[in-house]
C-alpha positions as CSV (number, residue, x, y, z in Angstrom):
1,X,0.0,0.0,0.0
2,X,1.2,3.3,-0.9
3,X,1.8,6.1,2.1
4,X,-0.8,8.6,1.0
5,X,-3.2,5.4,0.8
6,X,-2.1,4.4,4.3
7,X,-2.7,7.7,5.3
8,X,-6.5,7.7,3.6
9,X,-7.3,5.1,5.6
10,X,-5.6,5.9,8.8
11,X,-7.3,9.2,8.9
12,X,-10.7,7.3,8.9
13,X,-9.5,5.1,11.6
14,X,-8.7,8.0,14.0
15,X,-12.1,9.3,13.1
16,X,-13.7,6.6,15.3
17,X,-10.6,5.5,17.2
18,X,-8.0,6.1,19.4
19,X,-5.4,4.0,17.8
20,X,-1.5,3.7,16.9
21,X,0.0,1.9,13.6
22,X,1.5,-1.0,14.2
23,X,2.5,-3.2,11.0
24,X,2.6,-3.4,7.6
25,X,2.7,-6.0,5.2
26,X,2.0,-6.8,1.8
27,X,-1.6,-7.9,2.5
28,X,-2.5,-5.7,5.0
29,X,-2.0,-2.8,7.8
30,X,-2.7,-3.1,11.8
31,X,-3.4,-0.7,14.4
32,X,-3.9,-1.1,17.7
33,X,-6.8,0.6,19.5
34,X,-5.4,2.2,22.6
35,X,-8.7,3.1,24.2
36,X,-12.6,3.1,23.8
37,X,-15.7,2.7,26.0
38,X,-17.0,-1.0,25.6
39,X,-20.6,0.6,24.8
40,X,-19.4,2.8,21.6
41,X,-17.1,0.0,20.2
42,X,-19.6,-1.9,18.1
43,X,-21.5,1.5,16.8
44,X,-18.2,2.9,16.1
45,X,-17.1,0.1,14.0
46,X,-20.3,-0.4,11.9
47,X,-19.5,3.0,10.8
48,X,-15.5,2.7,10.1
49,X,-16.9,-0.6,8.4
50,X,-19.2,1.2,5.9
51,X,-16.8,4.0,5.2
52,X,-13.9,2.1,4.7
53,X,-15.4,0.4,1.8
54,X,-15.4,4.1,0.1
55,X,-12.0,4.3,-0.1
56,X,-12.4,0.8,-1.5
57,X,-10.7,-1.3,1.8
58,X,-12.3,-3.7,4.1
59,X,-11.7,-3.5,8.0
60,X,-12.0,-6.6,10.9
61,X,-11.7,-6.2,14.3
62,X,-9.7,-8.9,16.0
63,X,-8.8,-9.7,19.9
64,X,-5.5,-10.6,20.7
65,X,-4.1,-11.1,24.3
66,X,-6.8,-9.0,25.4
67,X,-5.9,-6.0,23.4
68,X,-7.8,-5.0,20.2
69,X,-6.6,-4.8,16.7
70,X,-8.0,-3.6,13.4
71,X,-6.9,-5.3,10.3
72,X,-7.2,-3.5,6.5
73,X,-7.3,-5.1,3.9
74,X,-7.2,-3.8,0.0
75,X,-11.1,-4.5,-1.1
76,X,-11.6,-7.1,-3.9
77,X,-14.5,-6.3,-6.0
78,X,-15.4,-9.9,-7.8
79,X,-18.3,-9.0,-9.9
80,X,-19.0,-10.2,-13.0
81,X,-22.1,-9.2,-14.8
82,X,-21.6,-10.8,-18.2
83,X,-21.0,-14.1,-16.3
84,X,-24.3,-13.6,-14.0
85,X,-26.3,-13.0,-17.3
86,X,-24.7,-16.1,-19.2
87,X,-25.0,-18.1,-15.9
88,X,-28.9,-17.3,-16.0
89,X,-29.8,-17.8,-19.5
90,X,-28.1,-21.4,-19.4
91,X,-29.9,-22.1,-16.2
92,X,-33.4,-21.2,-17.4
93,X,-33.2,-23.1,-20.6
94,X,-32.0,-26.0,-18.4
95,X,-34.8,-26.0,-16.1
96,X,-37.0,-25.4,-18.8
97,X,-35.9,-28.5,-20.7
98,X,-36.7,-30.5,-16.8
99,X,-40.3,-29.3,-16.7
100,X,-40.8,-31.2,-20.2
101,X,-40.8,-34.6,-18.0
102,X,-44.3,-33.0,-16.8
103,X,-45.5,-32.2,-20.3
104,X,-47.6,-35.3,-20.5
105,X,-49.5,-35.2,-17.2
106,X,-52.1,-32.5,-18.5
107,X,-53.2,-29.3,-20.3
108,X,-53.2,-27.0,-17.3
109,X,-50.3,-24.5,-16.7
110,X,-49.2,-25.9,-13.5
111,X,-48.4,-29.5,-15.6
112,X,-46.4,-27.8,-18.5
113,X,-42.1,-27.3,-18.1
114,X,-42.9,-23.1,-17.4
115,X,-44.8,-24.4,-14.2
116,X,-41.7,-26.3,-13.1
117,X,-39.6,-23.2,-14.2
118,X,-40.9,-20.6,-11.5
119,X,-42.0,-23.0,-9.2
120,X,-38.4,-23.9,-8.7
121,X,-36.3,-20.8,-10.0
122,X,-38.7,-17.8,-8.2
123,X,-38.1,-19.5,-4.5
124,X,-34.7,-20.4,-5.3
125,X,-34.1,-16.4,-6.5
126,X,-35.7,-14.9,-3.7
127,X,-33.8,-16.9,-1.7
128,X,-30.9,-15.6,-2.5
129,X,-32.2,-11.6,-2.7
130,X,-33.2,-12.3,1.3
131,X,-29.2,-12.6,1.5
132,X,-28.8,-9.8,-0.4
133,X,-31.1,-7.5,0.5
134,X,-29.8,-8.1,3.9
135,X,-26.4,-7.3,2.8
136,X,-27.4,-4.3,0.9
137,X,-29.2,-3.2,3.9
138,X,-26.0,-3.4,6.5
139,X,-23.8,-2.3,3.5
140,X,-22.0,-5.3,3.4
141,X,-20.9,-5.6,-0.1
142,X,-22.0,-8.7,-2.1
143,X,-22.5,-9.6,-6.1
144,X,-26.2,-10.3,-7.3
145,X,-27.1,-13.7,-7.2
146,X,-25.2,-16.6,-9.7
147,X,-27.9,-18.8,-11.2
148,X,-26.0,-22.6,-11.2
149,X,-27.1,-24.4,-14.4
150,X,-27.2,-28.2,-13.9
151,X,-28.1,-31.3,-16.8
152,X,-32.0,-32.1,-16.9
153,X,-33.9,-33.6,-15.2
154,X,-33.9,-36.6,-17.8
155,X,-30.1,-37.0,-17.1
156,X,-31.3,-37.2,-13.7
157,X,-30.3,-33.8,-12.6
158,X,-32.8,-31.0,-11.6
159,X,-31.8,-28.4,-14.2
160,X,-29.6,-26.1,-11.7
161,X,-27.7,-26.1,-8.9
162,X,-29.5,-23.7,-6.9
163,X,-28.0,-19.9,-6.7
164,X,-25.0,-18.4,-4.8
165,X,-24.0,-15.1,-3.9
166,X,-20.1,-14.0,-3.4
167,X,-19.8,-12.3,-0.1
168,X,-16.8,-9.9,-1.1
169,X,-16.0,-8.8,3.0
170,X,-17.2,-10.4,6.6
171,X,-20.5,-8.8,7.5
172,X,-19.7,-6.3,10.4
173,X,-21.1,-7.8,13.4
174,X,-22.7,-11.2,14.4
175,X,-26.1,-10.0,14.7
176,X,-25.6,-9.1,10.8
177,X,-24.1,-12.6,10.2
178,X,-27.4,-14.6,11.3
179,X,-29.7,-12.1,10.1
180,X,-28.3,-12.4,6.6
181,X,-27.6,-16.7,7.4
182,X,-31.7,-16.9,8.5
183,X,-32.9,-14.3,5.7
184,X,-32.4,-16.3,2.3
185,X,-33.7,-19.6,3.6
186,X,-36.8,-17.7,5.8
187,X,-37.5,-15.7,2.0
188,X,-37.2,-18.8,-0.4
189,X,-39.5,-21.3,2.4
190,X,-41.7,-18.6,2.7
191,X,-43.0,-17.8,-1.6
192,X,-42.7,-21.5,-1.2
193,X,-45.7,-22.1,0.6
194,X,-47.7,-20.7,-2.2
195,X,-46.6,-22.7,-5.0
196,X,-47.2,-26.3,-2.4
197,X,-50.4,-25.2,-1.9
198,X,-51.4,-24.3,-5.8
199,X,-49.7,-27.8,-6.7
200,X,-51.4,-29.7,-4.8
201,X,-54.4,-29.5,-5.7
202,X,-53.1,-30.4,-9.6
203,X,-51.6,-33.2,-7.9
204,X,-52.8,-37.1,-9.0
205,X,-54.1,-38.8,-5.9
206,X,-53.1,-42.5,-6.7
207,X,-54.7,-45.0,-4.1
208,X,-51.7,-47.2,-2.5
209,X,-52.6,-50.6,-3.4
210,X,-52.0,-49.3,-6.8
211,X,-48.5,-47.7,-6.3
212,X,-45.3,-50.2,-6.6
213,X,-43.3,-51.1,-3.7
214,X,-40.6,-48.8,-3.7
215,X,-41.9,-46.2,-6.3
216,X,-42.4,-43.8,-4.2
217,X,-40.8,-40.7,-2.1
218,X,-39.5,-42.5,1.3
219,X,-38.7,-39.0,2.9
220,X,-41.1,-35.7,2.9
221,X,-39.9,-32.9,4.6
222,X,-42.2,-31.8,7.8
223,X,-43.3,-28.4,6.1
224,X,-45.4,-30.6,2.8
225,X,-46.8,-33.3,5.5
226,X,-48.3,-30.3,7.0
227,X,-49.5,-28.8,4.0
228,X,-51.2,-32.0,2.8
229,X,-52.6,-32.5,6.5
230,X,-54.7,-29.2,6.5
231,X,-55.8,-30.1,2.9
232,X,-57.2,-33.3,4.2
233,X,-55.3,-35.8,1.6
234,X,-56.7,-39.1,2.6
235,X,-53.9,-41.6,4.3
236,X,-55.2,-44.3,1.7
237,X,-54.0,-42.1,-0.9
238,X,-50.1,-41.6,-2.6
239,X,-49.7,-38.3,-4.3
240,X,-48.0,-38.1,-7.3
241,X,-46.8,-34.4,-7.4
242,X,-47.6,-31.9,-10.2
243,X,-44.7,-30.2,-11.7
244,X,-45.1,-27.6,-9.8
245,X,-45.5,-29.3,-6.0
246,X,-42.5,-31.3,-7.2
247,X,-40.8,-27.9,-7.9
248,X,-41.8,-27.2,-4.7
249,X,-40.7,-30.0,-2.9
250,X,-37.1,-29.7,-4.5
251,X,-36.9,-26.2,-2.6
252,X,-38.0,-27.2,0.9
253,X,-35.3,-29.5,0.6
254,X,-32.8,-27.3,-0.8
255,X,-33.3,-25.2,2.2
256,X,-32.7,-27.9,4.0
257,X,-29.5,-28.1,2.6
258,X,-28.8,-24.9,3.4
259,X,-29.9,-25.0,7.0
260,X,-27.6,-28.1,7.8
261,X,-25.3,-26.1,10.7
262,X,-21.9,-26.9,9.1
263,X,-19.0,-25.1,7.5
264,X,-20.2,-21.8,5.4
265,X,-23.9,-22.7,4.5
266,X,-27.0,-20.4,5.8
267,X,-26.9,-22.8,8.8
268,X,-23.3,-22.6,9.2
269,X,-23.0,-18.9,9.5
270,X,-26.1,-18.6,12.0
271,X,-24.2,-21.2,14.4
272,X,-20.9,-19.1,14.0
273,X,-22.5,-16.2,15.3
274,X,-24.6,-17.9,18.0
275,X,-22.0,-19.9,19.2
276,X,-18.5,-18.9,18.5
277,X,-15.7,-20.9,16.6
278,X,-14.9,-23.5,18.4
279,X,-18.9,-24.6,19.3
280,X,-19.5,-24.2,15.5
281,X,-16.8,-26.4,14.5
282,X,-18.2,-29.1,16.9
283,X,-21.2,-29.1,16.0
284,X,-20.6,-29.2,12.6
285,X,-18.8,-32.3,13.2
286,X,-21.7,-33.8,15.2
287,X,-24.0,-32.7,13.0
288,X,-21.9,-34.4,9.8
289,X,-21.9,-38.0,11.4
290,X,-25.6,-37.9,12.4
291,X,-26.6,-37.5,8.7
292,X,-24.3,-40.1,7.4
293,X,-25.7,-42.3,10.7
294,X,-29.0,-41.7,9.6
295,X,-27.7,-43.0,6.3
296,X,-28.0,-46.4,7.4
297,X,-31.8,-46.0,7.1
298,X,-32.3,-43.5,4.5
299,X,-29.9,-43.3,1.8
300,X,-31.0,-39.6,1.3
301,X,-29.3,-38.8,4.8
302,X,-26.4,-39.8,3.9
303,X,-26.2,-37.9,0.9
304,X,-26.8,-34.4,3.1
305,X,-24.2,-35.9,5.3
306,X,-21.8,-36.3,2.3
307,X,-22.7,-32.9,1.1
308,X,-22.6,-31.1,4.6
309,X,-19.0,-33.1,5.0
310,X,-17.5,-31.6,1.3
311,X,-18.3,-28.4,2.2
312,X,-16.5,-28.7,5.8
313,X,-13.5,-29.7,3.8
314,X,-13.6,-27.1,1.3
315,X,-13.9,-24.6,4.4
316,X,-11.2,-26.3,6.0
317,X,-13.9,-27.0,8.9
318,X,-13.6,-22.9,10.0
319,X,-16.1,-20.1,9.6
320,X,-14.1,-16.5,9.9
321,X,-17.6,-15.3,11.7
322,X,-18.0,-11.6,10.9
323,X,-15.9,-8.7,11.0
324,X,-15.7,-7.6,14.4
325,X,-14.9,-11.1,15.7
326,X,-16.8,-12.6,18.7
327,X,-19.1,-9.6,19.7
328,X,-22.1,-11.3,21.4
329,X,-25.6,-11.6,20.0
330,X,-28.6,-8.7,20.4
331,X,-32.1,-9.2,20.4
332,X,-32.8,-9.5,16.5
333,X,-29.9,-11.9,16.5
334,X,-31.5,-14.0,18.8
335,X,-34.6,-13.9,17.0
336,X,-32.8,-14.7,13.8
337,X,-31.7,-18.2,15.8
338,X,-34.9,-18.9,17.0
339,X,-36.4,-18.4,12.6
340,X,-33.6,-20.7,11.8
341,X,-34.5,-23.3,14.5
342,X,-38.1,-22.7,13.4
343,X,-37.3,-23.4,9.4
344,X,-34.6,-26.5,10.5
345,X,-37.6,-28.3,11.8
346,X,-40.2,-27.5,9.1
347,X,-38.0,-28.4,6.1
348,X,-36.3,-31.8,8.2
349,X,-37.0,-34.7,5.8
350,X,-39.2,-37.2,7.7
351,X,-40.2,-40.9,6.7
352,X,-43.6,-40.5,4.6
């Protein structure tokens, strides 16, 4: 970093604390905060946080031997719009292509492969706008949202991958980080809901003694046995899904997915900031060879449990929580653990 940038930045460190320069390297400068009243050190960061990024750095604040430490860092903007738009085009022609599987069930729109297309790409998109939205609204900075293109269904795929967004810095404070963990999965189960309830009732009620052993959905996740419960499905009955309650069905348990409390998934970063480091790593642990245990039973268990165990791996089984390290959780951060524990149990897959 050059000096006039060091002294950009420092400038706007002094504007919010009392603090002294103490290294320099190629990646980043510290400083060491020499005093500040406990109650102003959270609001006084959010602010050096969103200012920083105007000068285009990114800050953290870090504890070490009880003394602490702000870290900046050079900003990396990763943003790629002509990838977002090439990424989406694939990914709608893809699921597109799926929904053809349906084509034969019916004339009615919720049969045909457009059904299939918003059923499964609106929840999927709005789950990933509750992130960003979120981020947008703490300032943390963040691309829009990738659309993953998949094969089709008839290559036994589901036509995408879901949707991602890059988080380019550490949200600011841990209430942030489960706020923004809860919002995408609490947006994407919610718009949901709708499309269940529409698809149901263009759903084929098969009676059992006419279904094949072993044709059918073992697991349903808690959220749809609900939904079919208030709609008063007869027991005697097997439903075979519409394309767009199938649609549907793939999201509750893609936000199940999601919720699993391991490594860097929406689950994963509300733990982090409920818990801490160490507690999250745990658990994640835990959590990892209960699904593969529950394997033994349901073969779709242990897939979660070998998904929720590749992402530990590719996290190195650590979670960098948010930006001003271990500060502890507020009252809307509590509530956002209380939604995710709430959504954990409606989407849990549960033998039909």
């Amino acid at each position: 970093m050059e000096t006039l940038e060091k002294n950009d930045i420092e400038k706007l460190i002094l504007k919010y604390f009392d603090a002294k320069f103490v290294s320099q390297d190629k990646n980043a400068l510290k400083y060491k905060i020499v005093g500040i009243n406990e109650s102003d050190l959270s609001k006084s960061f959010i602010n050096l946080y969103k200012e920083s990024f105007k000068l285009n750095y990114a800050v953290s604040l870090r504890k070490e031997n009880n003394m602490l430490f702000i870290y900046v860092f050079k900003k990396v903007n990763r943003t790629n719009k002509f990838v977002v738009i090439i990424l989406a085009i694939v990914t709608l022609i893809s699921v597109y292509i799926s929904g053809l599987v349906f084509n034969n069930q019916g004339k009615s729109l919720v049969y045909n492969p457009f059904a299939y297309l918003v059923a499964l790409i609106v929840p999927l998109l709005l789950h990933e706008t509750g992130h960003w939205l979120t981020m947008r609204r703490f300032k943390v900075p963040a691309s829009p949202p990738y659309l993953l293109p998949a094969p089709p269904l008839q290559l036994g795929f589901l036509g995408t991958f879901g949707a991602v967004i890059n988080m380019e810095w550490l949200p600011p404070t841990n209430n942030i980080l489960a706020l923004t963990g809860v919002m995408g999965p609490l947006t994407g189960f919610l718009s949901a809901i709708p499309f269940t309830v529409i698809g149901l009732k263009y759903s084929t009620l098969v009676p059992q003694s006419l279904v094949p052993p072993g044709s059918t959905i073992n697991l349903v996740p808690l959220i749809v046995s609900i939904i079919t419960y208030i709609e008063k499905i007869p027991t005697e009955y097997v439903i075979q899904p519409s394309a767009m309650m199938f649609a549907s069905y793939i999201v509750f348990f893609v936000t199940f997915l999601n919720l699993i409390p391991v490594a860097q998934l929406d689950g994963g970063h509300v733990l982090r900031a409920a818990l801490g480091e160490r507690n999250h790593r745990i658990i994640s642990i835990i959590f990892i060879f209960a699904l593969i245990f529950a394997g033994l039973w349901y073969d779709t268990f242990a897939v979660f449990g070998l998904f929720a165990f590749f992402f530990f791996i590719l996290s190195g089984g650590r979670h960098p929580g948010s930006a001003m390290g271990d500060d502890k959780l507020s009252k809307s951060g509590m509530i956002a653990v209380i939604i995710y524990s709430i959504l954990l149990i409606l989407t849990l897959p549960l033998p039909a």
